[in-house]
N, CA, C and O of each residue as an XYZ file, in Angstrom:
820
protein
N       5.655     24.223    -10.970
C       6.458     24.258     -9.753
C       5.616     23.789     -8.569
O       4.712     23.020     -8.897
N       5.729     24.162     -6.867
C       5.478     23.891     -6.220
C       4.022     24.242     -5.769
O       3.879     25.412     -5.414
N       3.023     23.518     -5.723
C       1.397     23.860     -5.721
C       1.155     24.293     -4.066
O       1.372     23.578     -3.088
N       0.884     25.026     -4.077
C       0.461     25.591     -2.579
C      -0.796     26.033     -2.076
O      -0.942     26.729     -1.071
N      -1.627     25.635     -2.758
C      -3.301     26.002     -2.451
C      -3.378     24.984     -1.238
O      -4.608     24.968     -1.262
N      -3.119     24.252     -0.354
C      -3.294     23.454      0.955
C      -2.630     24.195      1.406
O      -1.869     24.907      0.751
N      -2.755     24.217      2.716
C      -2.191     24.659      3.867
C      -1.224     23.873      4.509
O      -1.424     22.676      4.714
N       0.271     24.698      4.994
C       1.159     24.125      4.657
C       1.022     23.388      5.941
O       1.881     22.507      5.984
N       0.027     23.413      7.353
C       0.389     22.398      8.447
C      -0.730     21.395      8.099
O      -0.885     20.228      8.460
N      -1.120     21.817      7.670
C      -2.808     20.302      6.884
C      -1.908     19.299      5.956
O      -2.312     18.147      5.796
N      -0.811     19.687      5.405
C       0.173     18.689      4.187
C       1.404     18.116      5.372
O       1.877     16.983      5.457
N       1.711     19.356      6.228
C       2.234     17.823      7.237
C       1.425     17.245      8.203
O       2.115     16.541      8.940
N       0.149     17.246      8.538
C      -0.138     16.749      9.151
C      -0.680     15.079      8.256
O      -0.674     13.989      8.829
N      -0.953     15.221      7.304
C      -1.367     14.156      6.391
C       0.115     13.321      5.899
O       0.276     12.101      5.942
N       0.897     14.120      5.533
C       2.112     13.587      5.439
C       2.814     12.311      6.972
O       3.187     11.141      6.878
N       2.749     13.034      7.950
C       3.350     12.662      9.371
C       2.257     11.304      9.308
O       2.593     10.147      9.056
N       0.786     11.817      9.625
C      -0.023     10.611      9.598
C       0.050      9.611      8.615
O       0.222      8.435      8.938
N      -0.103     10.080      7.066
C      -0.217      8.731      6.266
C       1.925      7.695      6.709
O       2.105      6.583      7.205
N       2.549      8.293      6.434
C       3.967      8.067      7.381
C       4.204      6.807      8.629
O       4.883      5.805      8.852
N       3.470      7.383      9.039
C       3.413      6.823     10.490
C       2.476      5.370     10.519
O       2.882      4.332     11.043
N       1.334      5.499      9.941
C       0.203      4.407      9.657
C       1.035      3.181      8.893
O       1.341      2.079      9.348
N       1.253      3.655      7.791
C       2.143      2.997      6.824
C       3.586      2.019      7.525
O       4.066      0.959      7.124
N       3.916      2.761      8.519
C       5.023      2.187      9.342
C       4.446      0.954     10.213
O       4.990     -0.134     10.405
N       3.166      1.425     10.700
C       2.549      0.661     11.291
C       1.934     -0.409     10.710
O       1.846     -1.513     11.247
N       1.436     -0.080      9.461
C       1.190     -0.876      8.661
C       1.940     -2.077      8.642
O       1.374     -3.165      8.757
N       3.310     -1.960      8.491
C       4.863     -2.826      7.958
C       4.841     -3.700      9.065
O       4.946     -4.917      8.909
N       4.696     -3.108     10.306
C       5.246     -3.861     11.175
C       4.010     -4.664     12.154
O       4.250     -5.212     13.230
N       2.493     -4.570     11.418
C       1.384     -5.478     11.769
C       1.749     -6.507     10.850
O       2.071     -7.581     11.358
N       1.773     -6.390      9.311
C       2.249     -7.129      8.324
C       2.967     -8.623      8.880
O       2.599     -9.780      9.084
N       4.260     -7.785      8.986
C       5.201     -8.471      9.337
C       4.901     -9.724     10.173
O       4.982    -10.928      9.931
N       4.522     -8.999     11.258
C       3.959    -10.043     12.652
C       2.820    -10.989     12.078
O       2.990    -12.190     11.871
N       1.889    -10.446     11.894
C       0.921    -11.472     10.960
C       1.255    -12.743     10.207
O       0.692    -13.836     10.256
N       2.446    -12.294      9.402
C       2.840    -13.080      8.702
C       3.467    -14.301      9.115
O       3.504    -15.372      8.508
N       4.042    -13.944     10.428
C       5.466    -14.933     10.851
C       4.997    -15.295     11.925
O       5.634    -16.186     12.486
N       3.682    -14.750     12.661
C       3.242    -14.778     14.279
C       1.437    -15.005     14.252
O       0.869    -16.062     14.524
N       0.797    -13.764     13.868
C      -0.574    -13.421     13.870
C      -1.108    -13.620     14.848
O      -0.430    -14.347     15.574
N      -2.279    -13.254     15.379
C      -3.390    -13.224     16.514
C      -3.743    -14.982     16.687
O      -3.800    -15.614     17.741
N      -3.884    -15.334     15.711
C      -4.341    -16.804     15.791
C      -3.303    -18.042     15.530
O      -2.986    -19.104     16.065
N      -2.956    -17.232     14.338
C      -2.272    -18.547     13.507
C      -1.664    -17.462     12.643
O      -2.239    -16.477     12.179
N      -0.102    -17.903     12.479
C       0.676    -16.963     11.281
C       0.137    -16.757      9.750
O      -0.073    -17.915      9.387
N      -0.112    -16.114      8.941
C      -0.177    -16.517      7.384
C       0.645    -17.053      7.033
O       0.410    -17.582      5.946
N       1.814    -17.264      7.492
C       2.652    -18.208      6.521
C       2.323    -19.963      6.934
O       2.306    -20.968      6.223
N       2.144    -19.807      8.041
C       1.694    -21.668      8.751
C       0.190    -21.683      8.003
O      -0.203    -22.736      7.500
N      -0.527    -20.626      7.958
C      -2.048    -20.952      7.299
C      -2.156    -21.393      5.333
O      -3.104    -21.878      4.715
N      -0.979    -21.035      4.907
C      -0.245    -21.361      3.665
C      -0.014    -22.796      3.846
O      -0.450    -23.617      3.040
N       0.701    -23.137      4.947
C       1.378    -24.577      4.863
C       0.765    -25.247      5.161
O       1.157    -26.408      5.048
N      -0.764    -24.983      5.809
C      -1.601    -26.418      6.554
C      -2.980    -26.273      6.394
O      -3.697    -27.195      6.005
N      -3.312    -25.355      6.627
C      -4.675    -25.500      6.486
C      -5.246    -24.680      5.084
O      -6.474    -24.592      5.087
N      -4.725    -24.202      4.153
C      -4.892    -23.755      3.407
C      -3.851    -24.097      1.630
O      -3.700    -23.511      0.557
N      -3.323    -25.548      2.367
C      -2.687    -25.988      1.225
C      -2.935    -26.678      0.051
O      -2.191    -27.005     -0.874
N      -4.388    -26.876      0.304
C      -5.226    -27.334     -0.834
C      -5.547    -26.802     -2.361
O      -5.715    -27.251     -3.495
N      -5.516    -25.262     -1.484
C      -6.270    -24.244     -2.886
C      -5.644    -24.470     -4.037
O      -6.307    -24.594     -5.067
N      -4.577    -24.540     -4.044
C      -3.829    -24.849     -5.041
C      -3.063    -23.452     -5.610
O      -2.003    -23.608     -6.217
N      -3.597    -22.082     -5.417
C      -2.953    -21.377     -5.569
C      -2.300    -20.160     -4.219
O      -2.362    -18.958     -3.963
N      -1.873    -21.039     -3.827
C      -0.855    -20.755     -2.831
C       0.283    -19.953     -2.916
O       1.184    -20.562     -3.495
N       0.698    -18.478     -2.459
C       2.143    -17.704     -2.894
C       2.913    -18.610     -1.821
O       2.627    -19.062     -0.712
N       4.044    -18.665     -2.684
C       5.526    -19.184     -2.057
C       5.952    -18.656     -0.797
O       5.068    -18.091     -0.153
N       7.316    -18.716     -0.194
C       7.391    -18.328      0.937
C       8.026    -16.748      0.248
O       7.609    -15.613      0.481
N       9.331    -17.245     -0.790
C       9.286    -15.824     -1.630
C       8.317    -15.262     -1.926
O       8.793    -14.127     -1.973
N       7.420    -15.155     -2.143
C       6.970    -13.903     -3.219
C       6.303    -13.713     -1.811
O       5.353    -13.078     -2.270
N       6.046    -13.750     -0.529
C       5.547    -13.063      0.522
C       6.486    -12.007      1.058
O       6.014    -11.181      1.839
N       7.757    -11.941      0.728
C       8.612    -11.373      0.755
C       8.683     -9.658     -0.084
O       9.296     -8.616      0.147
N       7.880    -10.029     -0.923
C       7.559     -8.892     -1.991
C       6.532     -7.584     -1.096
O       6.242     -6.490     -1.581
N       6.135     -8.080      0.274
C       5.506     -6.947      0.943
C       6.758     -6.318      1.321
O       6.594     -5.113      1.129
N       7.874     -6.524      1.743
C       8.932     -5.621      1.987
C       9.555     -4.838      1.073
O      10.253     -3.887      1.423
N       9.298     -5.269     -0.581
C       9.640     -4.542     -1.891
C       8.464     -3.279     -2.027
O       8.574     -2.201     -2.612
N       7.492     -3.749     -1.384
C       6.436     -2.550     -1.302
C       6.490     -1.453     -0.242
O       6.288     -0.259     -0.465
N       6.791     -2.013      0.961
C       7.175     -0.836      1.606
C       8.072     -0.035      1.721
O       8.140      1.092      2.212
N       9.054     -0.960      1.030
C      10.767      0.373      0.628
C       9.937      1.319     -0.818
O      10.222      2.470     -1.148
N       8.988      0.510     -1.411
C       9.109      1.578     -2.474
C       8.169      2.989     -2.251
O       8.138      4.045     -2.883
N       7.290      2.425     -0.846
C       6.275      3.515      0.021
C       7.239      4.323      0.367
O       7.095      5.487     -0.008
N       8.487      3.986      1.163
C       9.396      4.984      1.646
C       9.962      5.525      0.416
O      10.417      6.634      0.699
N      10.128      5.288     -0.693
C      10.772      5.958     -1.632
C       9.696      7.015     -1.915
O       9.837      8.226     -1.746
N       8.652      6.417     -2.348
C       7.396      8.026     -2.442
C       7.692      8.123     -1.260
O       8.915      7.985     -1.274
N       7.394      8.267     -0.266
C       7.161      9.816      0.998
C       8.805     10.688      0.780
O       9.047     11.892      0.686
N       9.704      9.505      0.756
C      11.092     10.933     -0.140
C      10.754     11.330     -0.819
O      10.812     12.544     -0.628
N      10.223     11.043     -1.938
C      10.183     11.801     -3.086
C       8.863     12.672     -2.835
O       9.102     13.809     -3.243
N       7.528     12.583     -2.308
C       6.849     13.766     -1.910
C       7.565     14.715     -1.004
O       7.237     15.885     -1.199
N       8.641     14.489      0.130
C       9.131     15.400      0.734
C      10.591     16.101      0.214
O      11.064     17.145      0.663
N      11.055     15.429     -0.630
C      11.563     16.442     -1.598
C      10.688     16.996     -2.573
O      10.571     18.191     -2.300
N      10.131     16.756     -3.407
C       9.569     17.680     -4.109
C       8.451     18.974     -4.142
O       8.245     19.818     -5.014
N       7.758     18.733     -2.669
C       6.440     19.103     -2.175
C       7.600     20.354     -0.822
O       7.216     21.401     -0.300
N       8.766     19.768     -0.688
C       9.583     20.950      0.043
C       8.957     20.717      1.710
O       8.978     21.469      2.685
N       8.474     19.486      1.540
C       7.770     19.075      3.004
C       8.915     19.260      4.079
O       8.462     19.751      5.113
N      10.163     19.024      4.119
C      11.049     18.749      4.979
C      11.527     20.594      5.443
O      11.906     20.879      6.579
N      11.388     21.709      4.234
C      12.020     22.958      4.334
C      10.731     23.580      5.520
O      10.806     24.413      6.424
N       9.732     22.842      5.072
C       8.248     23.585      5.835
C       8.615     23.138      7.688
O       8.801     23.896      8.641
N       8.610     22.020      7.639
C       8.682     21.505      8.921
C      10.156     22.200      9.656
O       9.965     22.577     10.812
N      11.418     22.384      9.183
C      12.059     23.492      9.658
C      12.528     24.584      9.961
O      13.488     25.082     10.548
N      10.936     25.047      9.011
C      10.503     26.832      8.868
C      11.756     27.025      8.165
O      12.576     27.586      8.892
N      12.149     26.782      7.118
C      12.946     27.390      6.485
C      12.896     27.953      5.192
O      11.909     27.531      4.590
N      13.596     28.766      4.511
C      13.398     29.589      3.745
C      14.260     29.199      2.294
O      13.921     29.412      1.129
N      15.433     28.584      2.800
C      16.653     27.703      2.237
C      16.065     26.667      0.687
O      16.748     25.833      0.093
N      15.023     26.969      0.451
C      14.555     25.876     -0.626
C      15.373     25.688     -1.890
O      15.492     26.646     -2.654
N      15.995     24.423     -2.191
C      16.602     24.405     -3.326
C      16.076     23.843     -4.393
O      15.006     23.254     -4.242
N      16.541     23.878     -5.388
C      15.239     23.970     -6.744
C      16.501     22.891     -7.795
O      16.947     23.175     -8.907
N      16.733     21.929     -7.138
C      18.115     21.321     -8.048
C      17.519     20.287     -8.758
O      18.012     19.736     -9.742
N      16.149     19.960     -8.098
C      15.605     18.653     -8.735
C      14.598     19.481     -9.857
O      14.086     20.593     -9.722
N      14.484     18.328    -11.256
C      13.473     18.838    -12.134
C      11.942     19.246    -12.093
O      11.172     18.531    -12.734
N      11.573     20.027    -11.592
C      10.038     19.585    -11.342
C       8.890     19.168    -12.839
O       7.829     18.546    -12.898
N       9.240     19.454    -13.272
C       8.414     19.460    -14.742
C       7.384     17.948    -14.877
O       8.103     16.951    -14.945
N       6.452     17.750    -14.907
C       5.672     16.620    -14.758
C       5.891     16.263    -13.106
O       5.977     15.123    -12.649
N       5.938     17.143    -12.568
C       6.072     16.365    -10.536
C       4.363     16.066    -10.527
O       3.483     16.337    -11.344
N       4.348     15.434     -9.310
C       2.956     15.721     -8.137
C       3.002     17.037     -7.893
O       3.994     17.664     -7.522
N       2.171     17.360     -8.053
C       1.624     18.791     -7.043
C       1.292     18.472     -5.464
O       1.032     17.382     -4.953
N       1.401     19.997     -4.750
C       0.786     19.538     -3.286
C      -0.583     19.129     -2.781
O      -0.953     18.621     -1.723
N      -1.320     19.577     -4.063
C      -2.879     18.922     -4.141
C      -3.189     17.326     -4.077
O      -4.048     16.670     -3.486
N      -1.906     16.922     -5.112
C      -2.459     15.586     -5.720
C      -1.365     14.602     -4.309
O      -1.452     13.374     -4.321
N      -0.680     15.109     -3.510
C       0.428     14.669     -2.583
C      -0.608     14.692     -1.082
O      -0.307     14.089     -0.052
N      -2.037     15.652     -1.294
C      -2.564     15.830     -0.127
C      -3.597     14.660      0.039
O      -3.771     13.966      1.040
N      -4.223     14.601     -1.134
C      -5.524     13.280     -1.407
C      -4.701     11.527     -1.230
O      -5.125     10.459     -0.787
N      -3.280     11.987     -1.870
C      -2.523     10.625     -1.554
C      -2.498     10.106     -0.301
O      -2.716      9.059      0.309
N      -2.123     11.323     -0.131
C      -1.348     10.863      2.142
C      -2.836     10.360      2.592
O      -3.116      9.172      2.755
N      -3.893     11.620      2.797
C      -5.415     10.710      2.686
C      -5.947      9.456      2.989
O      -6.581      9.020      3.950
N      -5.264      8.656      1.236
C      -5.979      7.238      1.222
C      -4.503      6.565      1.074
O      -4.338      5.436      0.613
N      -3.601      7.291      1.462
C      -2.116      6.047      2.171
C      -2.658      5.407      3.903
O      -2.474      4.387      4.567
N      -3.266      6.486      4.030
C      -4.058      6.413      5.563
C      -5.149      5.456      5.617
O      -5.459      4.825      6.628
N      -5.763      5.369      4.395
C      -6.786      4.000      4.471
C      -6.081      2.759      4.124
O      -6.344      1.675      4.644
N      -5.149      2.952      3.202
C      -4.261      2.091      2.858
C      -4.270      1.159      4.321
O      -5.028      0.262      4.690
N      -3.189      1.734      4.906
C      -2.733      1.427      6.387
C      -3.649      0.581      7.256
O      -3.418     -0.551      7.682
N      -4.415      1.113      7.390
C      -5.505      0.870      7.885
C      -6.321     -0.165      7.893
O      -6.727     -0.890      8.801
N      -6.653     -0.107      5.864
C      -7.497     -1.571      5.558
C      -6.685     -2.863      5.332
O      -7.122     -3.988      5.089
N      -5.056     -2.344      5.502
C      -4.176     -3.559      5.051
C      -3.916     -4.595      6.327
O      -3.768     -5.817      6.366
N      -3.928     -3.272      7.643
C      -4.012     -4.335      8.932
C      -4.750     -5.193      9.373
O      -4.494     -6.282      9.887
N      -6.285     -4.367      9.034
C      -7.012     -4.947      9.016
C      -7.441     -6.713      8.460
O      -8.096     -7.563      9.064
N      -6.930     -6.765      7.426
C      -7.124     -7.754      6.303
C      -5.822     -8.749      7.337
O      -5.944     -9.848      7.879
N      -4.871     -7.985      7.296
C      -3.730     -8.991      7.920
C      -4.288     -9.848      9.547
O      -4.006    -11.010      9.839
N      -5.021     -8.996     10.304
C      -5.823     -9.501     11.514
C      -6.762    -10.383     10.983
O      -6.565    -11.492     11.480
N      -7.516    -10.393     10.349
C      -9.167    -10.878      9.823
C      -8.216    -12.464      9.077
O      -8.424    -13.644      9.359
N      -7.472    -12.044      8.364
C      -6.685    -13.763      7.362
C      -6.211    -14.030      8.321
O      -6.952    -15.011      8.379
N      -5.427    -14.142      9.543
C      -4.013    -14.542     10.016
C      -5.666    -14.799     10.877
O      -5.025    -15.622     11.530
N      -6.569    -14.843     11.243
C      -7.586    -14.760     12.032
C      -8.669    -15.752     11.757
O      -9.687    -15.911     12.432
N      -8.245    -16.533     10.454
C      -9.367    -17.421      9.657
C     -10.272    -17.079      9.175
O     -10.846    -17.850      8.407
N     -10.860    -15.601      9.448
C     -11.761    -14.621      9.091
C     -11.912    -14.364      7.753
O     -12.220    -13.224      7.404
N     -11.697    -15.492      6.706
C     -11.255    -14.773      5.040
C     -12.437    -14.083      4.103
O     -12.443    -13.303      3.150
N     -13.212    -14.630      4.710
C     -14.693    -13.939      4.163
C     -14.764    -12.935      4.118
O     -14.701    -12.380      3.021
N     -14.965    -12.062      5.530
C     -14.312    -10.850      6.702
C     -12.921    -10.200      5.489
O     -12.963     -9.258      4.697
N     -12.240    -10.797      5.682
C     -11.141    -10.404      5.358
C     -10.972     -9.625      3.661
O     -10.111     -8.816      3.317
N     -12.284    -10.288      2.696
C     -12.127     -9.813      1.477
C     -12.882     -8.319      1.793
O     -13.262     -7.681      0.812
N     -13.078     -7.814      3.010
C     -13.864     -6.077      2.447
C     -12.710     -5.308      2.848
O     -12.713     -4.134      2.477
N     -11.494     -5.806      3.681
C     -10.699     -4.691      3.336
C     -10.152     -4.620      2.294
O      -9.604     -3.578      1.936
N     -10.179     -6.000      1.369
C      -9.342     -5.835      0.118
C     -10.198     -4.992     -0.645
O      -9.615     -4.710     -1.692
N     -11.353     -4.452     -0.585
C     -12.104     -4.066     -1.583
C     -11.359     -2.795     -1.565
O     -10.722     -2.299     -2.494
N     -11.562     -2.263     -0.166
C     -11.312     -1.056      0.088
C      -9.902     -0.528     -0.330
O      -9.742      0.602     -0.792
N      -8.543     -1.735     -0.067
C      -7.882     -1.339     -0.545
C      -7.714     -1.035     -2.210
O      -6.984     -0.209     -2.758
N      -8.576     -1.923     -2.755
C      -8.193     -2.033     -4.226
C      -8.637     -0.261     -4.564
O      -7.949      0.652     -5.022
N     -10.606     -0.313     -3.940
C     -10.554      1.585     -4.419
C      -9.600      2.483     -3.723
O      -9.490      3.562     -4.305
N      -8.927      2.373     -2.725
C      -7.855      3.303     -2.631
C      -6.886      3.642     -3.764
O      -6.507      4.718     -4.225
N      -6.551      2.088     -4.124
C      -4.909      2.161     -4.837
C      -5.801      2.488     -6.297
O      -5.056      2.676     -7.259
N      -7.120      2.571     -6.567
C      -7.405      2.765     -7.809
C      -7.899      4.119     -7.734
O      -7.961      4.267     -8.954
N      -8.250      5.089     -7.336
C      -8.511      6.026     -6.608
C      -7.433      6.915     -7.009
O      -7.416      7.852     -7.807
N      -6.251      6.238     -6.031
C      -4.478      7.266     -6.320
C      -4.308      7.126     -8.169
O      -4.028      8.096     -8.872
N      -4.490      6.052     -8.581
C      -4.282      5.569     -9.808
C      -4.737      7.265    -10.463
O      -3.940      8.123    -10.843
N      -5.900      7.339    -10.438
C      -6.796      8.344    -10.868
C      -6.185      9.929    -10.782
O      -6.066     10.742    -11.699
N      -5.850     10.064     -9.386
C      -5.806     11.097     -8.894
C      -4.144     11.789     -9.608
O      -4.053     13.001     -9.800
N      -3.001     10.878     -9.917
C      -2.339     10.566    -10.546
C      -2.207     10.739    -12.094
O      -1.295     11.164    -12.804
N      -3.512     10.228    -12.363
C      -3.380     10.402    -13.828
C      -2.212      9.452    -14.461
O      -1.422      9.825    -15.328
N      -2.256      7.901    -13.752
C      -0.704      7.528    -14.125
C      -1.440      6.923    -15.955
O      -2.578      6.776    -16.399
N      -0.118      6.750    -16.485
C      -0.487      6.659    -18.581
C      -1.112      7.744    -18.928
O      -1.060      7.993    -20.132
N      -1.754      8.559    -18.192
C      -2.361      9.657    -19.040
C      -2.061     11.008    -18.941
O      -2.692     11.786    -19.656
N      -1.357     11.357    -18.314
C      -0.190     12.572    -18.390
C       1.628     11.829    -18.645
O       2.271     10.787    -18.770
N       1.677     12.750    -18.609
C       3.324     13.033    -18.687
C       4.253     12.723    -17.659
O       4.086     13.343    -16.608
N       5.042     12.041    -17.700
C       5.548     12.019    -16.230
C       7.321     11.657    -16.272
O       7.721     10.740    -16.990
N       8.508     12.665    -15.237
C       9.455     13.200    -15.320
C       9.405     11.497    -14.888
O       8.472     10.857    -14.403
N      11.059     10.968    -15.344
C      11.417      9.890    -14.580
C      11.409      9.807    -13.836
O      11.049      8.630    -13.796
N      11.601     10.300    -12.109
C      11.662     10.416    -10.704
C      10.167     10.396    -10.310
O       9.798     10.000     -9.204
N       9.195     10.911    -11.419
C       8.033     10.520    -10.655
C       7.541      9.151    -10.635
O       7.123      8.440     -9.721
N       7.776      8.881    -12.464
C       7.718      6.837    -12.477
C       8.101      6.039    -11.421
O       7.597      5.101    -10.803
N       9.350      6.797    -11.373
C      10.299      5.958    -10.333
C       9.872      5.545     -9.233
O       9.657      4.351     -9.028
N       9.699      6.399     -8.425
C       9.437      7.162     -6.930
C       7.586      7.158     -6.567
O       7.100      6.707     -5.530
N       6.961      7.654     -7.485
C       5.803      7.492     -6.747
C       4.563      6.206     -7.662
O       3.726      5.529     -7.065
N       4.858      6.190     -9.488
C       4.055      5.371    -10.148
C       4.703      4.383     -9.837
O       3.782      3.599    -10.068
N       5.689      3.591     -9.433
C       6.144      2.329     -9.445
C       5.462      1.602     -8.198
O       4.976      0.473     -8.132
N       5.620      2.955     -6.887
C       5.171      2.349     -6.044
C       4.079      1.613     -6.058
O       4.019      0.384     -6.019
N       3.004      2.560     -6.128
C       1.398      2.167     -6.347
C       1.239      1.139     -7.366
O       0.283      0.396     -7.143
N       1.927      0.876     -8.459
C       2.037     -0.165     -9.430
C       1.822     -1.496     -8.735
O       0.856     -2.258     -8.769
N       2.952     -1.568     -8.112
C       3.404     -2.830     -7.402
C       2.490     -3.132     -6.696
O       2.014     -4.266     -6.761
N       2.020     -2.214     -5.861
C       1.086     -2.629     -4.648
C      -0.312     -2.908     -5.045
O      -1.177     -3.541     -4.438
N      -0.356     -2.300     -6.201
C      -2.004     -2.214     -6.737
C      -1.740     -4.095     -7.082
O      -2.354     -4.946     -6.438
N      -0.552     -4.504     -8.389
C      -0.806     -5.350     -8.895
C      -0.866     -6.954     -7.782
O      -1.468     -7.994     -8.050
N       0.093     -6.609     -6.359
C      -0.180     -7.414     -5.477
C      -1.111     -7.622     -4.741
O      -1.258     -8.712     -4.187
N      -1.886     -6.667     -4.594
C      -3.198     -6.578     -4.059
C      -4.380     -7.491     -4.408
O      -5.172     -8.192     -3.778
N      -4.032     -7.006     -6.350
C      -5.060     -7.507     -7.245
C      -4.568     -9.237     -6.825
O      -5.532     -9.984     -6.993
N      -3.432     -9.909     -6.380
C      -3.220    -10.892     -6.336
C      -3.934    -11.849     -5.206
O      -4.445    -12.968     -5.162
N      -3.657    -10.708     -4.284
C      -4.339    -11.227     -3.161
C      -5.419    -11.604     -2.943
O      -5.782    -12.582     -2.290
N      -6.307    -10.446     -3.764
C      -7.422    -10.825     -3.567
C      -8.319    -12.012     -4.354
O      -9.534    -12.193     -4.281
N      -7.591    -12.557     -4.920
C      -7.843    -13.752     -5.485
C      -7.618    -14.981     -4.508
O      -8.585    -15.726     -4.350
N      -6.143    -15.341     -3.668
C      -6.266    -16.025     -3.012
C      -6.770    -15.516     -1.375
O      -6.343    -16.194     -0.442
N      -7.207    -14.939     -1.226
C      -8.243    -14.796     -0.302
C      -9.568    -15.212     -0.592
O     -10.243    -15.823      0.237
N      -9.969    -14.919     -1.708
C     -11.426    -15.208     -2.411
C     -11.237    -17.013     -2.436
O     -12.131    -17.783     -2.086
N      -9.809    -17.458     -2.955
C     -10.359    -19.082     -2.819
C      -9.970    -19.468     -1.701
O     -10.117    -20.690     -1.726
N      -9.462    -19.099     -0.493
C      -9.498    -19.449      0.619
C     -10.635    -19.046      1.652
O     -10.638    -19.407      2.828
N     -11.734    -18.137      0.968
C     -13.235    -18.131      1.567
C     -13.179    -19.099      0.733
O     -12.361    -19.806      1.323
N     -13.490    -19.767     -0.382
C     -14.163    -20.818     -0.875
C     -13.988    -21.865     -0.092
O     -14.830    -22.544      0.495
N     -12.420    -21.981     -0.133
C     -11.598    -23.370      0.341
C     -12.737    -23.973      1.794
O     -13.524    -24.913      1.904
N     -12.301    -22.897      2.683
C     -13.196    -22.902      3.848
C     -13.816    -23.261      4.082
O     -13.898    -23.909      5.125
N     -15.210    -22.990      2.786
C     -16.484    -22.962      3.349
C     -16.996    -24.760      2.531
O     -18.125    -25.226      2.686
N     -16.241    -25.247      1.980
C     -16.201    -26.581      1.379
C     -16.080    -26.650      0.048
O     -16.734    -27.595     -0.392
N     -15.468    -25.991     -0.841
C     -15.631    -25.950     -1.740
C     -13.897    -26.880     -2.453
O     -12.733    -26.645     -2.128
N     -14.414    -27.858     -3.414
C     -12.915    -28.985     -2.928
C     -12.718    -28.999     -4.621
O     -13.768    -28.747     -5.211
N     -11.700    -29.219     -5.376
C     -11.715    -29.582     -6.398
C     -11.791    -31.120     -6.785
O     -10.753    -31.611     -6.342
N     -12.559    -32.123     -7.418
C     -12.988    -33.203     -7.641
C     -11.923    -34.054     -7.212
O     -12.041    -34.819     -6.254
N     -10.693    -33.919     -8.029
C      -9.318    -35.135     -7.307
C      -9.733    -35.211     -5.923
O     -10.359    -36.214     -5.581
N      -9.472    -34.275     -5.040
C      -9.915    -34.541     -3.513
C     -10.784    -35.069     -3.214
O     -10.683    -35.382     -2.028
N     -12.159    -35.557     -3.877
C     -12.696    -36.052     -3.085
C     -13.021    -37.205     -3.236
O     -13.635    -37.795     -2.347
């Protein structure tokens, strides 16, 4: 059932924060993408970085918005199951309709919110530093993100416990996605430090 060894204003305060970052997260993203500090990522796709050869489409950039609905689907599903929403209205009213059997605990929901918070953080980062020409720069937040999302992986236990459908759903799918786009990224970031720094494939030259 419901794990309560944290303290119940330390789980919203990590909750509210990782929440909020994450929002912020979406909407640096966004701008980056279509605007940025320097130059958009999507114009740095079309011109100065159209060489690499492995270039994401204008779709599959689109797939950061499949990641952040599925972020909002975990923080529902931690605040239903973790009873985050009954705490914050001091209420007593808790209903028990959903299965808990294989859930998150409030332990493993507290270390999440945590490094959803670095998440946030190292993803803006990366989005300022690329949209910035900075790609060199730009591969240490991916590092950071990758040990985050591998980190939750862990903390999770995802393939190696048991897990109710709503948790697959709701919180392993999320991190899935984001881990495996990440892992994408950081590939074409890595050949766009190359690209950069002169590194040409033979036809070109």
């Amino acid at each position: 059932m419901n794990n309560n060894k944290i303290p119940v204003k330390f789980r919203e305060s990590t909750f509210i924060l990782a929440l909020l970052v994450t929002l912020v997260s979406f909407i640096v993203n966004y701008l980056s993408t279509l605007y940025g500090p320097v130059n958009s990522i999507l114009n740095l796709f079309k011109t100065n970085l159209v060489g690499i050869g492995i270039i994401p489409s204008i779709y599959s950039l689109a797939l950061w918005g499949v990641i952040y609905l599925a972020l909002l689907g975990y923080f529902a599903y931690q605040a239903r199951v973790d009873h985050w929403l009954y705490y914050l209205l001091d209420s007593d009213a808790i209903s028990l309709r959903w299965d808990f059997r294989n859930s998150v605990n409030s332990n493993q929901f507290g270390q999440i919110n945590t490094l959803l918070t670095v998440l946030g953080i190292a993803q803006m980062t990366w989005c300022w530093l690329f949209s910035s020409s900075q790609f060199a720069l730009a591969l240490l937040p991916l590092m950071l993100l990758l040990g985050a999302l591998v980190t939750i992986y862990r903390v999770l236990e995802i393939g190696l416990v048991p897990a109710s459908q709503r948790r697959q759903r709701f919180c392993h799918g999320a991190f899935s996605i984001y881990l495996a786009w990440t892992t994408v990224l950081t590939f074409i970031t890595l050949a766009a430090t190359l690209y950069s720094w002169g590194w040409r494939d033979r036809t070109e030259v």
